[in-house]
N, C-alpha and C positions, 0 to 999 in steps of 0.2 A: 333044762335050760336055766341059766342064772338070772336073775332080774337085779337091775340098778340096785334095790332095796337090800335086796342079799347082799351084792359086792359092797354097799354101804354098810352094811352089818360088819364085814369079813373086817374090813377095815379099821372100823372102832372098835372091835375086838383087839386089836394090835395094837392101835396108834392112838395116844390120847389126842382129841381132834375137838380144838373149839368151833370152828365149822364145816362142816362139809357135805357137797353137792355132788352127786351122782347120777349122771343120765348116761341110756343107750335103750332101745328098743328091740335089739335082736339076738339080745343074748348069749354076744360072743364080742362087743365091740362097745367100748364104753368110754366115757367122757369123766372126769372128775374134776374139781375144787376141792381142795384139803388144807386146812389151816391146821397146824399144830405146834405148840412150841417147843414139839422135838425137834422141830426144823431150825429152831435159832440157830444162829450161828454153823450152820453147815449151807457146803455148795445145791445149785438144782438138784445136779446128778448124786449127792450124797442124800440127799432130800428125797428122790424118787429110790434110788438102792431101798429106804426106808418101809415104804411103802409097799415094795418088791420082796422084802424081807416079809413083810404082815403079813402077803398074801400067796409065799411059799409056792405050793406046787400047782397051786389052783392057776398059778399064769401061765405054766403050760398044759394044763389039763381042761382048765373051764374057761379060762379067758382069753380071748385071740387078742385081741390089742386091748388096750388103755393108756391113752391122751390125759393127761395129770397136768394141773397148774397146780404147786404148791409153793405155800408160803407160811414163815413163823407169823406168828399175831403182828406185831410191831411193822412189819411189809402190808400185809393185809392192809391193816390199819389206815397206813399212807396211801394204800394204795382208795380205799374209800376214800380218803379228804378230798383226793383228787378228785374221784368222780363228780365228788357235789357242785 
């Protein structure tokens, strides 16, 4: 069974990632945060293709879903000013 920490691995393997957050507890269903500035400049869905690309065959062999927010740095960024 896969854990968050592994898919967090798989991931930064592939994809340079200034931050990112990985939860799920059953090992087939997982939740992400992924900031990278491969993401500049590209749509969500070119943005998640991205991510689907990192993690190849394992999304239909180990992982059932994954829930993705991604964002380049400079989104992230604004999107903290706001929170404060």
């Amino acid at each position: 069974m896969l854990s968050a920490s592994q898919l967090e691995g798989y991931i930064r393997q592939g994809l340079a990632c200034d931050y990112i957050q990985v939860s799920g507890d059953d090992g087939i269903h997982f939740e992400a945060v992924i900031v990278s500035p491969a993401f500049e400049g590209k749509s969500m869905v070119q943005q998640h293709q991205l991510v689907y690309g990192t993690l190849g065959d394992r999304m239909r062999a180990e992982i059932h879903a994954l829930s993705m927010k991604t964002y380049a740095p400079q989104k992230w960024q604004e999107l903290k000013e706001m929170e404060k």
